[in-house]
N, CA, C and O atoms as CSV, one atom per row, in Angstrom:
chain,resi,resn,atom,element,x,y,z
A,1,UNK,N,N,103.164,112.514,114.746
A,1,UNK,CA,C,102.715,113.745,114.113
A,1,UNK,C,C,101.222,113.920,114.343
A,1,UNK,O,O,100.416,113.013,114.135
A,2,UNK,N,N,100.887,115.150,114.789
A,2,UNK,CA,C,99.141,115.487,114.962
A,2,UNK,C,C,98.791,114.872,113.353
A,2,UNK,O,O,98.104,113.864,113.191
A,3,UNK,N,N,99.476,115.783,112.048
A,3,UNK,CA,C,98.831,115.640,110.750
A,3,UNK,C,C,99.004,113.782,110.492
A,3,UNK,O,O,99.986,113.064,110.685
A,4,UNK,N,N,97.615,113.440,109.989
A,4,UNK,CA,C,97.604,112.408,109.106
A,4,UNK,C,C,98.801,112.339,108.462
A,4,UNK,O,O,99.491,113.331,108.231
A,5,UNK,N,N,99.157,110.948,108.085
A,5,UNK,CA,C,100.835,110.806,107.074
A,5,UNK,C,C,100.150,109.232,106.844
A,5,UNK,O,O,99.582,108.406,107.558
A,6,UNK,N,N,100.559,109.341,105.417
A,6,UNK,CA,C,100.317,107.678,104.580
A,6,UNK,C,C,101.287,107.736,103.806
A,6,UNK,O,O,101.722,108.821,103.422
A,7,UNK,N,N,101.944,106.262,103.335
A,7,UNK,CA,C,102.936,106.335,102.292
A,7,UNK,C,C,101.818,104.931,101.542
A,7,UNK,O,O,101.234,104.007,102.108
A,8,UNK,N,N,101.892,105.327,100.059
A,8,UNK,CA,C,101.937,103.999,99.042
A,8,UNK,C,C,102.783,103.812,97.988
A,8,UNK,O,O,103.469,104.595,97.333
A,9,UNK,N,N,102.564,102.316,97.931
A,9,UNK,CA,C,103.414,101.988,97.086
A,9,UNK,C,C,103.116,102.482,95.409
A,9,UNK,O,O,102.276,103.346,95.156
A,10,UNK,N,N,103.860,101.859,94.430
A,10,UNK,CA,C,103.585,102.459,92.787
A,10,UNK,C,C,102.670,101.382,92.487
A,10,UNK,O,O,102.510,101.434,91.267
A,11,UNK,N,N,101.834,100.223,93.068
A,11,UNK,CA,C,100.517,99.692,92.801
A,11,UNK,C,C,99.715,100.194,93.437
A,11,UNK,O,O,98.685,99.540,93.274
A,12,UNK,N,N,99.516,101.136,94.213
A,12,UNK,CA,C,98.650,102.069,94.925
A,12,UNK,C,C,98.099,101.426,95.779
A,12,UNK,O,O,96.928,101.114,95.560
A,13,UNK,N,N,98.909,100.884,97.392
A,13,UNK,CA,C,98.205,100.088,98.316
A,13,UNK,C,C,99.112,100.742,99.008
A,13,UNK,O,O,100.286,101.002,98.742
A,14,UNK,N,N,98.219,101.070,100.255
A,14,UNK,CA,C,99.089,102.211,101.414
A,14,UNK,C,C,99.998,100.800,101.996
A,14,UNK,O,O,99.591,99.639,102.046
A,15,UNK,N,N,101.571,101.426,102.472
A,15,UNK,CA,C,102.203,100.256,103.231
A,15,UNK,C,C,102.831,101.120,104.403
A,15,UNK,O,O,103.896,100.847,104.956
A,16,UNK,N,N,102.135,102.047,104.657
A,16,UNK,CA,C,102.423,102.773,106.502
A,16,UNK,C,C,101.142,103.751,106.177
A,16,UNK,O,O,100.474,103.949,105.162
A,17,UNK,N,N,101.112,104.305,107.608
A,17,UNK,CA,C,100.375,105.022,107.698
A,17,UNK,C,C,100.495,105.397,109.747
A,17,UNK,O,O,100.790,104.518,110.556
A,18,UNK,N,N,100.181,106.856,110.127
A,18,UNK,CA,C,100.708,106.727,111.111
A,18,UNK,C,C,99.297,106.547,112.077
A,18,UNK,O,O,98.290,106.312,111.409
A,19,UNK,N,N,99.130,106.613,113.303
A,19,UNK,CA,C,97.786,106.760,113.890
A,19,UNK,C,C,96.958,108.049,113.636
A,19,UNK,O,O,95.783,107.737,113.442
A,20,UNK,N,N,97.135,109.210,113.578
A,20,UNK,CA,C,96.489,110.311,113.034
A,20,UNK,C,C,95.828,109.921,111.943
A,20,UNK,O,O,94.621,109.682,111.957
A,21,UNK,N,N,96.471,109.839,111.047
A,21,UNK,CA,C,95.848,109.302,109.804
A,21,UNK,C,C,94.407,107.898,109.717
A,21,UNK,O,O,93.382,107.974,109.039
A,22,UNK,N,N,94.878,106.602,110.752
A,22,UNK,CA,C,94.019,105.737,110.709
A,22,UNK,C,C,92.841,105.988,111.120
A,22,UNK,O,O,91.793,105.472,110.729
A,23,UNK,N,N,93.140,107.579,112.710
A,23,UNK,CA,C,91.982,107.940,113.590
A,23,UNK,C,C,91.154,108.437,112.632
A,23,UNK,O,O,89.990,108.037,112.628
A,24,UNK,N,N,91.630,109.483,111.555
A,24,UNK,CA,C,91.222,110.801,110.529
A,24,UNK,C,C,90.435,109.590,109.636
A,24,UNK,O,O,89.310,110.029,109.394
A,25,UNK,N,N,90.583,108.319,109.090
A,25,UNK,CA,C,89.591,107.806,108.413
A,25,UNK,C,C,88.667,106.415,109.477
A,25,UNK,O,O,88.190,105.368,109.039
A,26,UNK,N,N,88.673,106.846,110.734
A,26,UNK,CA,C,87.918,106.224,111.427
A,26,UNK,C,C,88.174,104.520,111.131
A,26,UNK,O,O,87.295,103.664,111.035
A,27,UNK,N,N,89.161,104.394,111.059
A,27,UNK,CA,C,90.095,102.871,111.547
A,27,UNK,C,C,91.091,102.737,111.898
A,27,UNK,O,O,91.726,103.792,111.918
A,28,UNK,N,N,91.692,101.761,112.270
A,28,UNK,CA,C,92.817,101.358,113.222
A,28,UNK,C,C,94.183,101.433,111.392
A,28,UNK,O,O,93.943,101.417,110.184
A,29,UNK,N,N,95.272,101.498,112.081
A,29,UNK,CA,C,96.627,101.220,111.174
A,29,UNK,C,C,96.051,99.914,111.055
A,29,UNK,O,O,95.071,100.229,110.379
A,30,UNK,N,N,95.964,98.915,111.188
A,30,UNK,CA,C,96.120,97.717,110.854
A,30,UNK,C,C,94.969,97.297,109.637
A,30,UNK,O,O,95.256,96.521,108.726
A,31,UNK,N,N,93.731,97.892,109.770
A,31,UNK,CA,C,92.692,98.249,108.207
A,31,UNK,C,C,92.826,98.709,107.927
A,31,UNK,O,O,92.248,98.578,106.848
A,32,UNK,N,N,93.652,100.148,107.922
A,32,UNK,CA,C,94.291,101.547,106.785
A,32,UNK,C,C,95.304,100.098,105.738
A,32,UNK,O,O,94.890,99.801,104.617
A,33,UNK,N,N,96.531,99.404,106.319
A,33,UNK,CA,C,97.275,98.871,105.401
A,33,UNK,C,C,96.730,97.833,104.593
A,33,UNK,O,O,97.122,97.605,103.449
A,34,UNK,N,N,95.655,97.080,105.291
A,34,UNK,CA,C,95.000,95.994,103.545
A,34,UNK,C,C,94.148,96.748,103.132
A,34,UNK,O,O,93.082,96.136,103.204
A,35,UNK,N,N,93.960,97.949,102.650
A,35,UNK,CA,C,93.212,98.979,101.915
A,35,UNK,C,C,94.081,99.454,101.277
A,35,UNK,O,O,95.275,99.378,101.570
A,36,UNK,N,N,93.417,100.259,99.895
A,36,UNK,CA,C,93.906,100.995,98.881
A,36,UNK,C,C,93.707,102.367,99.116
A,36,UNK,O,O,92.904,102.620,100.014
A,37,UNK,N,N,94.128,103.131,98.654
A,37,UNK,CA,C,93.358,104.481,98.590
A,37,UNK,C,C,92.186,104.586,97.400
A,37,UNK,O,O,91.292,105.433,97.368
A,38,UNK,N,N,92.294,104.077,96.939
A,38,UNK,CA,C,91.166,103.812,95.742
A,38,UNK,C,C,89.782,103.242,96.204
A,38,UNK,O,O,88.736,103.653,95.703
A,39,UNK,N,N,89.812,102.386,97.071
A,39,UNK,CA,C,88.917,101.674,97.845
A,39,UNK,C,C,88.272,102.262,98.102
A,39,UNK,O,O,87.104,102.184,97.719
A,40,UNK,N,N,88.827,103.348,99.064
A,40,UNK,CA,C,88.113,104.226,100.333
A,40,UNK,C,C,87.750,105.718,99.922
A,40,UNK,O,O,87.251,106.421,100.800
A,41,UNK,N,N,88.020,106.416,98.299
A,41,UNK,CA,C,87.870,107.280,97.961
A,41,UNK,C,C,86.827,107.897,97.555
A,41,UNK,O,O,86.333,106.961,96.926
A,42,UNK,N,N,85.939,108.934,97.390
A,42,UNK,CA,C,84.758,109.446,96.966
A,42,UNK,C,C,85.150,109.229,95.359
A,42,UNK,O,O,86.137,109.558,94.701
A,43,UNK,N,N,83.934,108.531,95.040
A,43,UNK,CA,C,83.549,108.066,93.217
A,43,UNK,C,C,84.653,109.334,93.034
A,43,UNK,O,O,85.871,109.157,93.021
A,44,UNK,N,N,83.895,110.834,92.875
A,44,UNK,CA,C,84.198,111.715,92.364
A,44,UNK,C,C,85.621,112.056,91.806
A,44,UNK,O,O,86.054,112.353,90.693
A,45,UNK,N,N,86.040,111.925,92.767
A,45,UNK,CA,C,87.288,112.627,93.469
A,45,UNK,C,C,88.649,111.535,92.759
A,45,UNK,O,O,89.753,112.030,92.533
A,46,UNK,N,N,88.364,110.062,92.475
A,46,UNK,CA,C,89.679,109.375,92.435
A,46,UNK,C,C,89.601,109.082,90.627
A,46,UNK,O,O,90.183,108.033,90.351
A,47,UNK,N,N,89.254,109.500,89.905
A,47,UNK,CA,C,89.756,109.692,88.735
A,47,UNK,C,C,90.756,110.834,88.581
A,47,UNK,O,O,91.601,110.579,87.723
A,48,UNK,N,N,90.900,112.042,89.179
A,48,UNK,CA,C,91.492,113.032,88.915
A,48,UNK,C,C,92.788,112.962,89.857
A,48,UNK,O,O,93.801,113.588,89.543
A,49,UNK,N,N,92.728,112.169,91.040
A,49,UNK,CA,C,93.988,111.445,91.477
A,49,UNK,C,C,95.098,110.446,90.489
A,49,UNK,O,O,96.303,110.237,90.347
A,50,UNK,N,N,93.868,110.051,89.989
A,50,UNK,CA,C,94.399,108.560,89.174
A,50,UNK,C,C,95.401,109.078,87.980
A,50,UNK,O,O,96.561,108.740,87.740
A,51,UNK,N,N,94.631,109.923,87.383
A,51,UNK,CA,C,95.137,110.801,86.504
A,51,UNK,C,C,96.699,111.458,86.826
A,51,UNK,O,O,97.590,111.311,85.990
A,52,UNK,N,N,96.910,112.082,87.916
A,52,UNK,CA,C,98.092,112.830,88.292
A,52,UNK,C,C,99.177,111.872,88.778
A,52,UNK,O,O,100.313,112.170,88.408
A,53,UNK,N,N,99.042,110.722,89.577
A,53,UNK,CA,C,99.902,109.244,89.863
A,53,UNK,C,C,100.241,108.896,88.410
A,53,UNK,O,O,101.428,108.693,88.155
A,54,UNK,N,N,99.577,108.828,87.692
A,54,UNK,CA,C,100.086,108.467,86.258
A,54,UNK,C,C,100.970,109.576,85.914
A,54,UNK,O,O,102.126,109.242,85.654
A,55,UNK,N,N,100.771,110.468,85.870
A,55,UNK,CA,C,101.683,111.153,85.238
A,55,UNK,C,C,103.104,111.316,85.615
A,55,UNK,O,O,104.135,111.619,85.016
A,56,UNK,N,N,102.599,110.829,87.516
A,56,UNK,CA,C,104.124,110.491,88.255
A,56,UNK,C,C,104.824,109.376,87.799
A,56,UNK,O,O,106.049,109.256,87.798
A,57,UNK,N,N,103.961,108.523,87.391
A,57,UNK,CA,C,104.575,107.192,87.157
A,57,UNK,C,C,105.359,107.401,86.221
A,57,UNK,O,O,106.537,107.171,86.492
A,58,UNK,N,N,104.976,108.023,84.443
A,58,UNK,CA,C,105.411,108.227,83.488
A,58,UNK,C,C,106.712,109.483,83.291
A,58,UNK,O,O,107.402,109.803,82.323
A,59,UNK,N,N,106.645,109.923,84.565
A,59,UNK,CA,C,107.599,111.044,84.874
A,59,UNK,C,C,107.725,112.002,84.068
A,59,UNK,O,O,108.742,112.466,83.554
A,60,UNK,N,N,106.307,112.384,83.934
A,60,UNK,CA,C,106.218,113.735,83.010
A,60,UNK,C,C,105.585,114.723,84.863
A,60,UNK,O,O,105.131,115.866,84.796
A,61,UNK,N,N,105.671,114.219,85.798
A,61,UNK,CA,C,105.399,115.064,86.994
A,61,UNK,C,C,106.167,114.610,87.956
A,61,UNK,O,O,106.350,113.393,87.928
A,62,UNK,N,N,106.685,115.211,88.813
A,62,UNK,CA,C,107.605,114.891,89.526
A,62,UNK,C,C,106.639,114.770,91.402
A,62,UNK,O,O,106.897,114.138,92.427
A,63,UNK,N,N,105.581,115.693,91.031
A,63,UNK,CA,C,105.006,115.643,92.435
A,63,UNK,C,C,103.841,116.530,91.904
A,63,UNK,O,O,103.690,117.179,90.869
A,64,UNK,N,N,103.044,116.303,93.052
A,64,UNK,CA,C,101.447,117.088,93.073
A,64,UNK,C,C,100.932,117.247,94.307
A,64,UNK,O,O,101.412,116.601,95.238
A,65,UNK,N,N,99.708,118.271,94.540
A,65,UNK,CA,C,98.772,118.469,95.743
A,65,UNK,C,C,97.312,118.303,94.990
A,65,UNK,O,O,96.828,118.653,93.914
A,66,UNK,N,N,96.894,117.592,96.123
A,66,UNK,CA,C,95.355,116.950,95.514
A,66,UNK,C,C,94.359,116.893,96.396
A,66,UNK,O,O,94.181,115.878,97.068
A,67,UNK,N,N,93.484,118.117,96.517
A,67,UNK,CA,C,92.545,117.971,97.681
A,67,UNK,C,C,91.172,116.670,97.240
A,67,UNK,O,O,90.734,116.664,96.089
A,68,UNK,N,N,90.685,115.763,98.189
A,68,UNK,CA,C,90.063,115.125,98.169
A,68,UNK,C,C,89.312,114.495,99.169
A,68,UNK,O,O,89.613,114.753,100.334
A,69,UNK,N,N,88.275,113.619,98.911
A,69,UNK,CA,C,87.725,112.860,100.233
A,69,UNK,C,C,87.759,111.445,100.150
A,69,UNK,O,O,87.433,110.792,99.159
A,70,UNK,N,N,88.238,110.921,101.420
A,70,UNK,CA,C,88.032,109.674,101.869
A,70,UNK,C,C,86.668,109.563,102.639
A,70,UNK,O,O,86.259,110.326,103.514
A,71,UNK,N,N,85.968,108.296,102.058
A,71,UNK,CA,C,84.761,108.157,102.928
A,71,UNK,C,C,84.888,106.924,104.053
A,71,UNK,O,O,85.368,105.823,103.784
A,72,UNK,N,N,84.302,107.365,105.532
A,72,UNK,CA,C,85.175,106.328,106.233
A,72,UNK,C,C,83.920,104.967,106.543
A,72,UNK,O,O,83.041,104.705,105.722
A,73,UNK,N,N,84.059,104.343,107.670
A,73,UNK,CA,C,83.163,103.643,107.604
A,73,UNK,C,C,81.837,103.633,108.162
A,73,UNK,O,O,81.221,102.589,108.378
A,74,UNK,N,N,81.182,105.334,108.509
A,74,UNK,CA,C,80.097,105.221,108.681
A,74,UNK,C,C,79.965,106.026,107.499
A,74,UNK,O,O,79.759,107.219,107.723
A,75,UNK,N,N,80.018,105.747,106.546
A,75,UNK,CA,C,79.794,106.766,105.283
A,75,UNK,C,C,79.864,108.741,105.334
A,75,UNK,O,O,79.372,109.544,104.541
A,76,UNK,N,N,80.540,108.943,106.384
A,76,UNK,CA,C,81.007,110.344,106.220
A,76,UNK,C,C,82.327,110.645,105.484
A,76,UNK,O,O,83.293,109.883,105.528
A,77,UNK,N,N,82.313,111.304,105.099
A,77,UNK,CA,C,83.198,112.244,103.800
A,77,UNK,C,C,84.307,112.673,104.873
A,77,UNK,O,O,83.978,113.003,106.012
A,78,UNK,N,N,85.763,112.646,104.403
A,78,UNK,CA,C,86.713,113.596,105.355
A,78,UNK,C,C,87.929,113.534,104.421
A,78,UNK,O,O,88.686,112.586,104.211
A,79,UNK,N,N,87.934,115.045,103.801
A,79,UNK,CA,C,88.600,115.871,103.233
A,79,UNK,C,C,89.985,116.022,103.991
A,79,UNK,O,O,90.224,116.435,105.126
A,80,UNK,N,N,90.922,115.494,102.864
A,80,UNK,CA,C,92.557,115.159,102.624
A,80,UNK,C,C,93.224,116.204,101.790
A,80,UNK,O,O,92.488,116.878,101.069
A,81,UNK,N,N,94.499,116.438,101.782
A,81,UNK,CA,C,95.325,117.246,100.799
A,81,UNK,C,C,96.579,116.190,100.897
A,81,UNK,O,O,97.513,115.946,101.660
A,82,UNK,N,N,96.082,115.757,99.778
A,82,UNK,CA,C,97.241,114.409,99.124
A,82,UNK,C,C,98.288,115.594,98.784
A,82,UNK,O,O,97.916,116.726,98.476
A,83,UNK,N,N,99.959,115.107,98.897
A,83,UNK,CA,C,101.436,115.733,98.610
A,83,UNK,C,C,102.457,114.622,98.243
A,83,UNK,O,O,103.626,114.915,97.993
């Protein structure tokens, strides 16, 4: 797929991810999977994630869209729409 694609698990540690996605945060698949999304997220931005996964967890939400940024490893920002 051109688009980025990540799956995580319900402890929130990505366990795929395709090459689009690893290129889009400027690493290989193989450092996208011992990373979190929490790790790699702008301060800002991953409380209000954190917030909506919970609510999946507790199944008062069944699903969400969540625009946000991952910062990669030269410290540039690159804006995601979590689904």
């Amino acid at each position: 797929a051109a688009a980025g694609v990540s799956l995580t698990d319900a402890q929130g540690r990505f366990v795929s991810c395709n090459p689009a996605f690893a290129a889009m945060l400027g690493r290989s698949v193989t450092e996208v999977l011992r990373l979190t999304p929490a790790a790699i997220t702008h301060p800002d931005d991953l409380p209000g994630q954190l917030a909506l996964m919970d609510e999946v967890r507790a199944g008062r939400r069944e699903r969400f869209n969540y625009s946000k940024r991952y910062i990669r490893p030269d410290g540039e920002a690159v804006w995601v729409e979590l689904s």
